[in-house]
NUSETI-464076 format. One record per residue: y, z, x of N, C-alpha, C in turn. Coordinates in steps of 0.1 Angstrom, whole numbers, padded with zeros to 4 digits, always signed. Layout:
<recs>
YZXYZXYZX ...
</recs>
This chain:
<recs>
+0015+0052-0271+0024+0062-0265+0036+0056-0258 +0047+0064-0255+0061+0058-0252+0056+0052-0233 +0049+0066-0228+0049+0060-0215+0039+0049-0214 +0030+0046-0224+0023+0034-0220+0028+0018-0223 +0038+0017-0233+0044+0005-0238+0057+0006-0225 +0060+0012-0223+0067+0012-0209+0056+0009-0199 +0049+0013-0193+0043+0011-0183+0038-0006-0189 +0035-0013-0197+0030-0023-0202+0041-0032-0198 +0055-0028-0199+0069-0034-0198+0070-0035-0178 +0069-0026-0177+0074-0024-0163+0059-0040-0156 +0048-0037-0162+0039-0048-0155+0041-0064-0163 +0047-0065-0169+0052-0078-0179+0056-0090-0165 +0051-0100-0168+0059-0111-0160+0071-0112-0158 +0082-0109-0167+0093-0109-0163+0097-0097-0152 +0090-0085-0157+0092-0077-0151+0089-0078-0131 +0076-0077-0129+0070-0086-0120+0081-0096-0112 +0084-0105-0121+0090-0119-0113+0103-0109-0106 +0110-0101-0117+0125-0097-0111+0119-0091-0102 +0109-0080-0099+0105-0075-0085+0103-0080-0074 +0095-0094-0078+0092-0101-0065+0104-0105-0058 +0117-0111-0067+0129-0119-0065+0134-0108-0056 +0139-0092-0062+0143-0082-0055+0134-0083-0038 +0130-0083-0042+0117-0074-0028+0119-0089-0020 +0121-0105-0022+0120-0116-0015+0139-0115-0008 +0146-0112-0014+0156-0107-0011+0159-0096+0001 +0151-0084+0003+0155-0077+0011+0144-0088+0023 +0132-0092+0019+0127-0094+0031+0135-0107+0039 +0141-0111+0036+0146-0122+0041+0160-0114+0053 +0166-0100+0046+0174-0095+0052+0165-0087+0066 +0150-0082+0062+0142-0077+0071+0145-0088+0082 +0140-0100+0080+0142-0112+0088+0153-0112+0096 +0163-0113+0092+0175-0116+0101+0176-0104+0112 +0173-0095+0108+0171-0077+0113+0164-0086+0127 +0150-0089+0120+0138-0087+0130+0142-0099+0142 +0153-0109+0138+0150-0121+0151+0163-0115+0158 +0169-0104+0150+0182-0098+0165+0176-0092+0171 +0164-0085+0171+0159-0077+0180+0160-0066+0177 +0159-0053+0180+0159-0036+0181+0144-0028+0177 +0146-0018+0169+0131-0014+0171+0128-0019+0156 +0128-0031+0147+0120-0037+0137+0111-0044+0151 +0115-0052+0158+0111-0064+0169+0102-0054+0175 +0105-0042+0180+0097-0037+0190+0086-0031+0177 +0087-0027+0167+0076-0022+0156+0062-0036+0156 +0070-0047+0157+0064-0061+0154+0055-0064+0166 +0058-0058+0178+0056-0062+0189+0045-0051+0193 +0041-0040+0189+0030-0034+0189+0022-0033+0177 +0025-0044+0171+0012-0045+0160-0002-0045+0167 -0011-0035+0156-0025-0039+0169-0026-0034+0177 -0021-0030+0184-0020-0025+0198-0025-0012+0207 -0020-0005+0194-0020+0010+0195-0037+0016+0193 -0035+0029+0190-0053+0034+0187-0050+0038+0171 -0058+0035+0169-0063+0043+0152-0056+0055+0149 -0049+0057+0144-0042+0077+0143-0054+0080+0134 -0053+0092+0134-0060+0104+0124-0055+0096+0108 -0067+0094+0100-0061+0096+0086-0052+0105+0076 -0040+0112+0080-0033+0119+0076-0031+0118+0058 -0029+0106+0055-0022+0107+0039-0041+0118+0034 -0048+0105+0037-0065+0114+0032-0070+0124+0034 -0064+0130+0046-0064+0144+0049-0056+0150+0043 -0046+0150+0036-0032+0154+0033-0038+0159+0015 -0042+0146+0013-0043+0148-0006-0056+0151-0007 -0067+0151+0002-0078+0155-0004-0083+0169+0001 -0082+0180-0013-0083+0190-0013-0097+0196-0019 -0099+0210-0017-0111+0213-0026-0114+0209-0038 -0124+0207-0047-0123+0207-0060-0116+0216-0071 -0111+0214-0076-0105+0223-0084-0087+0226-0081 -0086+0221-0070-0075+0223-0067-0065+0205-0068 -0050+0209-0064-0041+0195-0071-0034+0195-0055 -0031+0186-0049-0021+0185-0038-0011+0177-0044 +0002+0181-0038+0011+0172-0047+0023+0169-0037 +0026+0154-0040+0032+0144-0034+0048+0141-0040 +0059+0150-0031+0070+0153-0040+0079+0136-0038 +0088+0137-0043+0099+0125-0042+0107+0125-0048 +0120+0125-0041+0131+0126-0050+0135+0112-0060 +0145+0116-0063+0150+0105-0075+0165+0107-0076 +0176+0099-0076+0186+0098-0076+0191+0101-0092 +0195+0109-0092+0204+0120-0104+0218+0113-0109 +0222+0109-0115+0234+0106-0119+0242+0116-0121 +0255+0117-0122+0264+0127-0122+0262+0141-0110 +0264+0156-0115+0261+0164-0109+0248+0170-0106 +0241+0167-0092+0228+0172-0086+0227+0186-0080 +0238+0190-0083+0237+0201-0072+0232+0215-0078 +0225+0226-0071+0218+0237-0077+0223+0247-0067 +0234+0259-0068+0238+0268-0059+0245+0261-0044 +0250+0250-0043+0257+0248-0036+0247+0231-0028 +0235+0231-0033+0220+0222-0029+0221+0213-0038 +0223+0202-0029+0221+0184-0037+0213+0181-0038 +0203+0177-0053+0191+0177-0053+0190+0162-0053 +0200+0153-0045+0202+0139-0043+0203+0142-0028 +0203+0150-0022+0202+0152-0007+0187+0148-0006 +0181+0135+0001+0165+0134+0010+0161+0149+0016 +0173+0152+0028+0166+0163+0037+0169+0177+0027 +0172+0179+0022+0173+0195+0013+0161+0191+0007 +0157+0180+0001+0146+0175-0005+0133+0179+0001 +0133+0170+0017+0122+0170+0025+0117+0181+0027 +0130+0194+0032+0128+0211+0033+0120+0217+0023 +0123+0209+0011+0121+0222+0000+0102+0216-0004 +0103+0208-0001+0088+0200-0004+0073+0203+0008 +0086+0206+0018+0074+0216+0030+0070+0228+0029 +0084+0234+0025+0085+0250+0026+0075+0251+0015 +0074+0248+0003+0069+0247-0009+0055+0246-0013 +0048+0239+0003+0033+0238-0001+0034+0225-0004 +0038+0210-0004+0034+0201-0007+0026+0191+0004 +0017+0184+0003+0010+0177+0009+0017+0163+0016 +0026+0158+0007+0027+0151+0011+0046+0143+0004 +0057+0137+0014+0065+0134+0006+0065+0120+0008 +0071+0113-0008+0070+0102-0009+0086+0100-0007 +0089+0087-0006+0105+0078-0001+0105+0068-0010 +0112+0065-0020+0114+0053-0028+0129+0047-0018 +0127+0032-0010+0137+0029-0001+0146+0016-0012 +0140+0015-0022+0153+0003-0034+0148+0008-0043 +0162+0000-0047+0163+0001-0063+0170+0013-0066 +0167+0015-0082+0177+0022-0089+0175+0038-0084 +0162+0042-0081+0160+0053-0080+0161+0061-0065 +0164+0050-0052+0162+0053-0043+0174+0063-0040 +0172+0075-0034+0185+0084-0031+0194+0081-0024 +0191+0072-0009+0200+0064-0005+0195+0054+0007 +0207+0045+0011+0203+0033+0019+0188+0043+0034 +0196+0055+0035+0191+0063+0048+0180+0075+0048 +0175+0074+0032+0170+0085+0028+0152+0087+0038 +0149+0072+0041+0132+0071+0045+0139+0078+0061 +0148+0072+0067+0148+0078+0080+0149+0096+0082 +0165+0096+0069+0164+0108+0069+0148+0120+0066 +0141+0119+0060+0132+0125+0055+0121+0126+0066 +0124+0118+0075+0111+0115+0086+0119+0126+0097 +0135+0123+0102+0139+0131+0111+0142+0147+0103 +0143+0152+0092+0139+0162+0085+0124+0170+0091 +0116+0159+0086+0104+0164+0088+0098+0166+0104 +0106+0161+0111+0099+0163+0121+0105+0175+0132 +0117+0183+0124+0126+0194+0128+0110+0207+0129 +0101+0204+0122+0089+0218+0118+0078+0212+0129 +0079+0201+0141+0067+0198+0146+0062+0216+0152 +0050+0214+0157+0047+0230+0160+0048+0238+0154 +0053+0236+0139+0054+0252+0134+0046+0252+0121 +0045+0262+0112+0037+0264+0106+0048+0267+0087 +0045+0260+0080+0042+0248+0080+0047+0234+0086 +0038+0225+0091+0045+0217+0101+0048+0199+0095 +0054+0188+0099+0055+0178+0093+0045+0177+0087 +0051+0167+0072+0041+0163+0062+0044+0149+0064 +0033+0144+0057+0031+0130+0062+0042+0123+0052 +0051+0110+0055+0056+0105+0051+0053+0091+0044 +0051+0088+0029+0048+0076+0023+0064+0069+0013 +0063+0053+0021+0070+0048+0016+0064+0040+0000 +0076+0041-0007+0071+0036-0022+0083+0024-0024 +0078+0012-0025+0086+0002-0024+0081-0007-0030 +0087-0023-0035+0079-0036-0043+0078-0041-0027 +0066-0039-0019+0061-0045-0007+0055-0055-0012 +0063-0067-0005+0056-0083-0006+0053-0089+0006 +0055-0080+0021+0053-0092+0027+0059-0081+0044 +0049-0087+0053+0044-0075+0063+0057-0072+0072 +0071-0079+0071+0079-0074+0077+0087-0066+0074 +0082-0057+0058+0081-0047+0052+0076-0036+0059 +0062-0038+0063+0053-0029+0067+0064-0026+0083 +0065-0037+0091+0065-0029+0102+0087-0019+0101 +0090-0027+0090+0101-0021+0088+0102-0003+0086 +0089-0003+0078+0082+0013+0076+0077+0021+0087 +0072+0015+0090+0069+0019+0112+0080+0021+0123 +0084+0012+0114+0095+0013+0130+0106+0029+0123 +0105+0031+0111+0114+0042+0105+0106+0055+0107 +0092+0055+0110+0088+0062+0112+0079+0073+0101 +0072+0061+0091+0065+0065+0077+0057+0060+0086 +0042+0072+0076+0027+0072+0080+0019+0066+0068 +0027+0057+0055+0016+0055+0045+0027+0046+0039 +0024+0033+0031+0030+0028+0022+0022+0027+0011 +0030+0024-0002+0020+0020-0016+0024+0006-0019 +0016-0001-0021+0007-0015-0021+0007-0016-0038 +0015-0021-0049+0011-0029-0059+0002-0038-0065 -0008-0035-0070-0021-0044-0068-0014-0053-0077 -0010-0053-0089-0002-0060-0099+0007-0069-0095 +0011-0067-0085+0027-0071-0078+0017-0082-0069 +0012-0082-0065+0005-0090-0053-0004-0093-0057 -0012-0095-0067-0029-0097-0065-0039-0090-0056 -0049-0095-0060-0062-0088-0050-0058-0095-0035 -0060-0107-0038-0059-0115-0023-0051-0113-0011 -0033-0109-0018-0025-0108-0010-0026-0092-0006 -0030-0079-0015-0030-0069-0017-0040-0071-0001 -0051-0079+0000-0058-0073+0008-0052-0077+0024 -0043-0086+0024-0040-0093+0036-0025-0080+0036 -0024-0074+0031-0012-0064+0034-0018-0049+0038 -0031-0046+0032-0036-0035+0037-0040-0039+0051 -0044-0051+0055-0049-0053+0067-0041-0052+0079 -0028-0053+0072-0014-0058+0079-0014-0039+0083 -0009-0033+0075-0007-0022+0075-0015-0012+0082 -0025-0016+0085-0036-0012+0089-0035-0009+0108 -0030-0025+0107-0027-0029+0123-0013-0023+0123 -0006-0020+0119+0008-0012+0122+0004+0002+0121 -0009+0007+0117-0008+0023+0122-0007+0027+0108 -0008+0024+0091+0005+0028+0084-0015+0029+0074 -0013+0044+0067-0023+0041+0052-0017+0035+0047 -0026+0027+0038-0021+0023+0027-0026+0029+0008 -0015+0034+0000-0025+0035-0010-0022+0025-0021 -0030+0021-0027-0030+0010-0036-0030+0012-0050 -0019+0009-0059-0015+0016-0066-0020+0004-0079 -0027+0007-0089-0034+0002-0099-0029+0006-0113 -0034+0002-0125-0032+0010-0135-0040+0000-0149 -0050-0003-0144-0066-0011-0157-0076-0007-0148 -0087-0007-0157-0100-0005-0151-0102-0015-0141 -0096-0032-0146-0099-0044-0137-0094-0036-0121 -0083-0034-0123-0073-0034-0109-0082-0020-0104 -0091-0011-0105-0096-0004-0098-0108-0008-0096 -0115-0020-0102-0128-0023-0098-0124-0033-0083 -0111-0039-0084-0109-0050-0075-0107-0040-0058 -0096-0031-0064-0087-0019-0053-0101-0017-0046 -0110-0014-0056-0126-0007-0047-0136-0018-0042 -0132-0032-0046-0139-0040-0038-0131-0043-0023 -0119-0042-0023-0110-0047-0010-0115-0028+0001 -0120-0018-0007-0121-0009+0003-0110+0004+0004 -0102+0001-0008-0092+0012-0008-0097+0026-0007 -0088+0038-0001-0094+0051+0003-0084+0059-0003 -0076+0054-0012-0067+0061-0020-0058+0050-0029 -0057+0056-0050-0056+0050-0053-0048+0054-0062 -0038+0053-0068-0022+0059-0070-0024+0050-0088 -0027+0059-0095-0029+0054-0109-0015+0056-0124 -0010+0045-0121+0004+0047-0131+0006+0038-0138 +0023+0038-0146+0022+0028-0155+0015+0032-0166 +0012+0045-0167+0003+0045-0185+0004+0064-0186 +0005+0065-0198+0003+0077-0203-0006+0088-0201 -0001+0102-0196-0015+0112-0191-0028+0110-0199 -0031+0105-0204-0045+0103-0213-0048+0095-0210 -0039+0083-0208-0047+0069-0203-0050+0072-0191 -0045+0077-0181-0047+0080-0166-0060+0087-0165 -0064+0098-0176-0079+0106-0176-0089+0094-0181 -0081+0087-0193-0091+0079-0189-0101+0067-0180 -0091+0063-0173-0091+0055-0158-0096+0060-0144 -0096+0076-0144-0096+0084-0133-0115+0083-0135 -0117+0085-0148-0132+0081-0147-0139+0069-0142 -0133+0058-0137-0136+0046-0133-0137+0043-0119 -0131+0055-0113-0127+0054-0098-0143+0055-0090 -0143+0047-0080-0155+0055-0074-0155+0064-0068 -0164+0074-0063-0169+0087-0055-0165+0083-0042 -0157+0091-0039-0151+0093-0029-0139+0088-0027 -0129+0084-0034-0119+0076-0033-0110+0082-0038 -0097+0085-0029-0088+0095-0036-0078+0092-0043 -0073+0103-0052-0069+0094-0067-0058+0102-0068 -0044+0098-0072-0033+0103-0073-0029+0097-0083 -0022+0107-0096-0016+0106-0110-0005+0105-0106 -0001+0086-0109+0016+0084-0107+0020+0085-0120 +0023+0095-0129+0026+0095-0141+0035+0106-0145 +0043+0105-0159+0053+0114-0158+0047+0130-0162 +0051+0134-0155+0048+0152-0168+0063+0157-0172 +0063+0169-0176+0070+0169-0189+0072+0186-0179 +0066+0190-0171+0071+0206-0168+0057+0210-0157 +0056+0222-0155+0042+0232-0147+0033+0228-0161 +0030+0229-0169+0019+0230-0176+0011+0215-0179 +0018+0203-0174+0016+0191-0171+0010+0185-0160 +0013+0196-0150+0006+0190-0132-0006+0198-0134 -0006+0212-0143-0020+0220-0147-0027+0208-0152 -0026+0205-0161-0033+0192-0170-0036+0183-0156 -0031+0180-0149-0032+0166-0139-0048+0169-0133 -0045+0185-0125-0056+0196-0119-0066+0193-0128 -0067+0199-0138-0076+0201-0152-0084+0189-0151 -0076+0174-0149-0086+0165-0153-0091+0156-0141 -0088+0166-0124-0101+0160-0117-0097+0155-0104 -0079+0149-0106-0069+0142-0098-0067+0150-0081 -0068+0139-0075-0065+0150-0058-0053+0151-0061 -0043+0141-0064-0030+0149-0064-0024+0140-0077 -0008+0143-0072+0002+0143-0086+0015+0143-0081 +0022+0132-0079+0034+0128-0075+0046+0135-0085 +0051+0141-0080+0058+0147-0088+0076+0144-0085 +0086+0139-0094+0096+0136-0093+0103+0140-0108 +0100+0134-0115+0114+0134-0129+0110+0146-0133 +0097+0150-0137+0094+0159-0142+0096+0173-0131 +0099+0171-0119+0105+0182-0109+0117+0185-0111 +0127+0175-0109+0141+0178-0111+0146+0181-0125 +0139+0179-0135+0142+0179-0151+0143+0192-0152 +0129+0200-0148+0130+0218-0151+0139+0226-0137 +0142+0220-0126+0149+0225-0117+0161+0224-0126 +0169+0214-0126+0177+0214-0136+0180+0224-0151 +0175+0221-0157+0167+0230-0172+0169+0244-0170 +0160+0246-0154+0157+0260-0154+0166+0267-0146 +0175+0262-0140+0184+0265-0128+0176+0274-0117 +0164+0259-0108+0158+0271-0104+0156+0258-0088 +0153+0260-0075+0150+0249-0065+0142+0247-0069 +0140+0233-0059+0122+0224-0062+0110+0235-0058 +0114+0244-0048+0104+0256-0042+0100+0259-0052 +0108+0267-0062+0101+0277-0071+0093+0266-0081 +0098+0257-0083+0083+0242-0095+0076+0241-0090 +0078+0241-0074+0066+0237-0073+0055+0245-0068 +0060+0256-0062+0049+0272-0060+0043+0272-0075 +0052+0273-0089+0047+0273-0098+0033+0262-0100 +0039+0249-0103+0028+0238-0101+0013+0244-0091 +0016+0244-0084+0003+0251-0076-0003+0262-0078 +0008+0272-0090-0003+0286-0088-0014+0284-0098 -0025+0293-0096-0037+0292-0103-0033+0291-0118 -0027+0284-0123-0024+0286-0141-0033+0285-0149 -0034+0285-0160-0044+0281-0173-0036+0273-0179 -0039+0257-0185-0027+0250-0194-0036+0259-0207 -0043+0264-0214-0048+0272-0225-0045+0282-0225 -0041+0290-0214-0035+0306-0216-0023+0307-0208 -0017+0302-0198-0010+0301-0191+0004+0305-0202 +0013+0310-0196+0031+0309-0200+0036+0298-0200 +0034+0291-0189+0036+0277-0190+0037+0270-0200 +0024+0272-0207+0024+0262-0218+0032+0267-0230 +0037+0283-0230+0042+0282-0243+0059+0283-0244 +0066+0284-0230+0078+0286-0225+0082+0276-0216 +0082+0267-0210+0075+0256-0205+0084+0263-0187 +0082+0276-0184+0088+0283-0172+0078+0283-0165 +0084+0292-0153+0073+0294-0142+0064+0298-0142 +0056+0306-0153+0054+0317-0148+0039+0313-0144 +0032+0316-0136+0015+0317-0128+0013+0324-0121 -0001+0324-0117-0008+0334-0111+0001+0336-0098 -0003+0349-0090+0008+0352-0075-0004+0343-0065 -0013+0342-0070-0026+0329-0063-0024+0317-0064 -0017+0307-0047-0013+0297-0052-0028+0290-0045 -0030+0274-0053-0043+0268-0052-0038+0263-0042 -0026+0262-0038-0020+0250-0023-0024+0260-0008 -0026+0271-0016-0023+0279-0001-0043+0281+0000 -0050+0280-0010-0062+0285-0009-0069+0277-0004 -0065+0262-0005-0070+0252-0006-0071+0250+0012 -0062+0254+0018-0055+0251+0032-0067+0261+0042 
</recs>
């Protein structure tokens, strides 16, 4: 399948090497940041220090059985993003619509081609933290980045993210485990993002508590999701294609389901906000009887599984 020879591409050495070269490049700019001082220095300087917070990402994604929590994130749009007057290349229109909406959890891609912009992790955090006390209130923030190396982590801290994703591929087991550790002592979940049976047997020897399975096609991911151990929460980093695709994600078992291209594609498509994909995404559908599947629209139960679930 197209998404698996891609995902096979995206993990290739070459591939790999250009990431690491990328990601050894900003950290070195982290560097020069961290020896001027400001709050990277002072992030660095309470490593450890602090108390344990609440597990929020594992509280966040792990839902009843039967039900899907889903982890929105934008994606930078070329040309015109806009929907009734709304930049769907705006972070905070983003962050709004991903609260209001019932989602568990938003993710931040801070490089590269897809990131929305240089300010999008801060923005999304001072967004989200406009709803403290209210109902629905901040959602936990996870950074998605080629993390090589812990002045990374505390760069995520000091911006005020609650979870980073960890590349097992990208780092190995060894280093994968000296960065959860790192991350750990900064306050920050980590989920550890895999995609072979190997890389989930290793993810579950180092102790991972959430495990972000991409890089391969929805079928290859049902197949992998059976590998995971009990109790370990498992999120489908994979593309869908519309609502009757995150049904499928639900269907085959997944706590959640990151949702991005496949969000903006039918917002777009449908001329409709990320609210209404993703109330849809969550209502009780059938991918075998559902409208979804044969119109590829909104239509689902007025019973959403995000609200039942809660």
């Amino acid at each position: 399948m197209a998404a698996d020879t891609a995902g096979a591409l995206a993990r290739s050495a070459e591939s790999l090497q250009a990431a690491t070269a990328s990601a050894e490049a900003l950290v070195a700019a982290l560097q020069t940041e961290l020896d001027a001082g400001g709050a990277l220095a002072a992030a660095v300087e309470k490593k450890g220090k602090g108390k344990a917070g609440k597990p929020k990402l594992v509280r966040a994604l792990k839902k009843p059985k039967g039900t899907l929590a889903l982890v929105g994130e934008g994606k930078l749009i070329d040309g015109s993003a806009t929907l009734g007057g709304y930049d769907l290349n705006d972070p905070k229109y983003l962050s709004e619509q991903f609260r209001t909406a019932g989602n568990a959890v938003v993710a931040v891609t801070t490089e590269g081609p897809r990131a929305l912009s240089p300010t999008a992790l801060a923005d999304t955090v001072a967004e989200q933290a406009v709803a403290k006390g209210e109902f629905p209130g901040p959602l936990p923030v996870l950074v998605r980045a080629d993390i090589i190396d812990e002045v990374q982590l505390a760069d995520a801290k000091a911006k005020g993210a609650d979870g980073v994703m960890l590349n097992l591929v990208l780092n190995g087991a060894e280093k994968t485990a000296e960065l959860m550790a790192a991350a750990s002592d900064y306050g920050l979940e980590a989920v550890v993002r895999v995609g072979t049976d190997e890389e989930i047997q290793e993810a579950a020897k180092l102790g991972a508590s959430i495990l972000a399975i991409g890089d391969c096609s929805l079928p290859r991911a049902e197949e992998l999701i059976g590998a995971v151990p009990e109790g370990v929460v498992t999120i489908a980093d994979v593309l869908i294609a519309d609502v009757r695709g995150a049904w499928k994600v639900r269907d085959m078992g997944f706590n959640a389901l990151i949702i991005s291209d496949g969000l903006t594609s039918v917002c777009i498509r449908d001329r409709v906000p990320p609210e209404a994909v993703i109330k849809a995404m969550l209502s009780k559908g059938s991918v075998e009887f559902g409208l979804g599947m044969q119109k590829g629209r909104l239509e689902g139960a007025k019973e959403s599984l995000g609200s039942l679930a809660m």
